[in-house]
C-alpha positions in Angstrom: -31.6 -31.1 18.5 -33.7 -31.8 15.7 -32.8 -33.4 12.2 -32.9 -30.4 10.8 -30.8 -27.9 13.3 -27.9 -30.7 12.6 -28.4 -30.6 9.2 -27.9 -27.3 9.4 -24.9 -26.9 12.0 -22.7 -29.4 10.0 -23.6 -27.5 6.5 -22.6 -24.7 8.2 -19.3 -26.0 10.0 -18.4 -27.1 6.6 -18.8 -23.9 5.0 -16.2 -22.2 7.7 -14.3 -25.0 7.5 -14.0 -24.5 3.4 -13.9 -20.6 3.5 -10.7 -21.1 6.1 -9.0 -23.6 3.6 -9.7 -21.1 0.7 -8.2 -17.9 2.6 -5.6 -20.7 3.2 -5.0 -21.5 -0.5 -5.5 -17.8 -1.4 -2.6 -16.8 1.0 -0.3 -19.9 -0.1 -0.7 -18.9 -3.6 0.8 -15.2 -2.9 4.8 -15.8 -2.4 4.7 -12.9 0.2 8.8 -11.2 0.9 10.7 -12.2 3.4 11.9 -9.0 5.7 13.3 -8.7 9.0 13.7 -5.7 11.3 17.1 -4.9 12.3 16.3 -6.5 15.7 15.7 -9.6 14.1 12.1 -9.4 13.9 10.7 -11.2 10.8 7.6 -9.8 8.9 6.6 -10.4 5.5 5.5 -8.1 2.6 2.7 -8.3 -0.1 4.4 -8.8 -3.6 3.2 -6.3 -6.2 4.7 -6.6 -9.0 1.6 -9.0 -10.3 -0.2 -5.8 -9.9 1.5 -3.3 -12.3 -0.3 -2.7 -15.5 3.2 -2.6 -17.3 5.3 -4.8 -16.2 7.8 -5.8 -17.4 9.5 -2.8 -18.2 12.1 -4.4 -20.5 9.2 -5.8 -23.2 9.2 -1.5 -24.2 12.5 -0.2 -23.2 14.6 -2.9 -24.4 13.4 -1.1 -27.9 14.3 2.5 -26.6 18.1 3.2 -26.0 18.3 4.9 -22.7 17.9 8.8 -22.3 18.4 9.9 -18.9 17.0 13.7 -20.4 14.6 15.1 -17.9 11.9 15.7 -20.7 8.1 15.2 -21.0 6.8 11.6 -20.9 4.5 10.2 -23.0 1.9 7.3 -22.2 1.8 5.2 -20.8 4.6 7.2 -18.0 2.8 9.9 -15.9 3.0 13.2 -17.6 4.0 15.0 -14.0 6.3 13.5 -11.4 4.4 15.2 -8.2 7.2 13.7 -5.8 10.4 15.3 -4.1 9.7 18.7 -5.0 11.2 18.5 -8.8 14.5 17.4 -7.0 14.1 13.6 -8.1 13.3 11.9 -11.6 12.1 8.5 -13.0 15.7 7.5 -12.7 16.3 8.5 -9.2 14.4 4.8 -8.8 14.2 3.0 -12.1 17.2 1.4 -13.0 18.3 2.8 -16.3 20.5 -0.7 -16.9 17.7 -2.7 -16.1 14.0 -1.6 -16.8 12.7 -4.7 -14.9 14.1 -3.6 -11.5 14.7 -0.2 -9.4 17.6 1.1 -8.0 18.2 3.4 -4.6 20.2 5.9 -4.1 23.5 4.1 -3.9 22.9 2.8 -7.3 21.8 -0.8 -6.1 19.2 -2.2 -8.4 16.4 -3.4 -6.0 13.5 -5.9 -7.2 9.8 -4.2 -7.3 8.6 -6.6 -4.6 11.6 -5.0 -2.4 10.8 -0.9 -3.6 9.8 0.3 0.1 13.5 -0.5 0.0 14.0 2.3 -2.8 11.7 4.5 -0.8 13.7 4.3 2.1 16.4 5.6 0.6 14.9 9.4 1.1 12.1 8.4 3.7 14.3 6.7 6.4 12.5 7.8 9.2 8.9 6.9 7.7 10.8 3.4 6.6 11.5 3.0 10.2 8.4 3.5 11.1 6.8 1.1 8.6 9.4 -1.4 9.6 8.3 -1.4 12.9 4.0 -1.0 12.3 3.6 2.1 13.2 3.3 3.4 9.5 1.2 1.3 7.1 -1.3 -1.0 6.7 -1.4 -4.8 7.9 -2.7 -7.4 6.2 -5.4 -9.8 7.6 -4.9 -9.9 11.4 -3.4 -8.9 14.2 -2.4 -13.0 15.6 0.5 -14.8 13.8 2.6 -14.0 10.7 3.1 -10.2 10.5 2.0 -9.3 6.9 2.3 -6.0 5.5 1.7 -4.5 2.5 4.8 -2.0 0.6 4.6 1.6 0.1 3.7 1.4 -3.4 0.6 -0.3 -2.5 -0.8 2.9 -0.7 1.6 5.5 -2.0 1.4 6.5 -5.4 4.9 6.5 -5.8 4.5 9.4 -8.7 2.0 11.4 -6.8 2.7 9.9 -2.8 0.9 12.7 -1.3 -2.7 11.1 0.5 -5.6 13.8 -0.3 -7.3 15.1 3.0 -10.6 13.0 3.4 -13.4 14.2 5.3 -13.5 11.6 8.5 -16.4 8.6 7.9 -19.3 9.2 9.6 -19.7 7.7 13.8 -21.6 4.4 14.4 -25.1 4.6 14.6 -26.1 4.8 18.3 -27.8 2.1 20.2 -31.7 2.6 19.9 -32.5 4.8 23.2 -29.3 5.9 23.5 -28.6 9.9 23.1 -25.3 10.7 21.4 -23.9 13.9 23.5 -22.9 17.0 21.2 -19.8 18.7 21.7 -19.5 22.8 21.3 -16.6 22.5 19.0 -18.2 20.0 16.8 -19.0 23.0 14.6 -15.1 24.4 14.2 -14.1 21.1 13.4 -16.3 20.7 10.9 -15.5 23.8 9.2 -11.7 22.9 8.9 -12.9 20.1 7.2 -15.2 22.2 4.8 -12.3 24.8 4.5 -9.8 21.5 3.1 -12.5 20.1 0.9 -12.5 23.9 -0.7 -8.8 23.9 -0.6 -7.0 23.2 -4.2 -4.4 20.6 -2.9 -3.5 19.6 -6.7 
């Protein structure tokens, strides 16, 4: 091996070496939620509540008394609640007691790390499902620690509904390789043309 092909090899072994220690630090720095499955199996959840824009709720509504009026909201609330058919309001999961925390349905004031918790409360099955991985999305990989990230992080939980997508395009195919058309390629294609002209506001 030449001087230089070393050179290189340990400046690249120290690069991995420092991007694994930064994913590392990066991870450590996130105090991920405990969780267990009712089995006993233990999995961990991304914490969220570094993401919201307005939290916490408190610094407003400690200024407000509380009116649990179904009304129009104002900014920086959603105007519309598109979720649960008009059968559910902000404080079917906001805690009206506590701004800083939401509640389920038995009036228990749940932390906004926790809310899949408040979303089970109507979507048990879904929950279950979640739960258990066969809902959601994982985080990082599918060896060690089981880390997931919470409804909220996916769901819009003011508007939960996912828009139909068209499907990505298929992997390029190997050069010299012919990629074999299907008949129906053509009626799929149009159901997707017929959702994309579809109002689903």
């Amino acid at each position: 091996m030449t001087l230089f092909a070393g050179s290189a090899l340990l400046l690249w072994a120290g690069l991995v070496v420092w991007s694994v220690s930064l994913a590392q630090s990066e991870a450590e720095a996130v105090e991920l939620v405990r969780n267990t499955t009712p089995d006993g199996a233990e999995f961990w959840v991304m914490p969220r509540k570094s993401e919201l824009t307005y939290y916490p709720c408190a610094q407003c509504h400690k200024l407000i008394p509380p009116n649990p009026e179904v009304r129009k909201l104002f900014s920086p609330h959603p105007s519309e609640l598109d979720h649960g058919d008009e059968r559910i309001w902000c404080l079917t999961c906001h805690d009206i007691e506590d701004r800083n925390t939401l509640t389920n349905l038995l009036g228990e004031s749940v932390d906004f790390d926790r809310a899949a918790e408040v979303c089970a409360s109507c979507h048990m099955q879904r929950h279950q499902d979640w739960m258990f991985g066969g809902h959601g999305k994982r985080r990082g990989d599918w060896q060690g620690e089981r880390v997931i990230y919470s409804c909220p992080q996916c769901h819009d939980p003011h508007t939960p509904t996912i828009k139909p997508r068209a499907p990505k395009p298929p992997p390029p195919v190997r050069k010299g390789l012919a990629r074999p058309l299907h008949p129906e390629a053509e009626e799929y294609l149009s159901v997707w043309e017929r959702l994309e002209s579809d109002d689903h506001d």
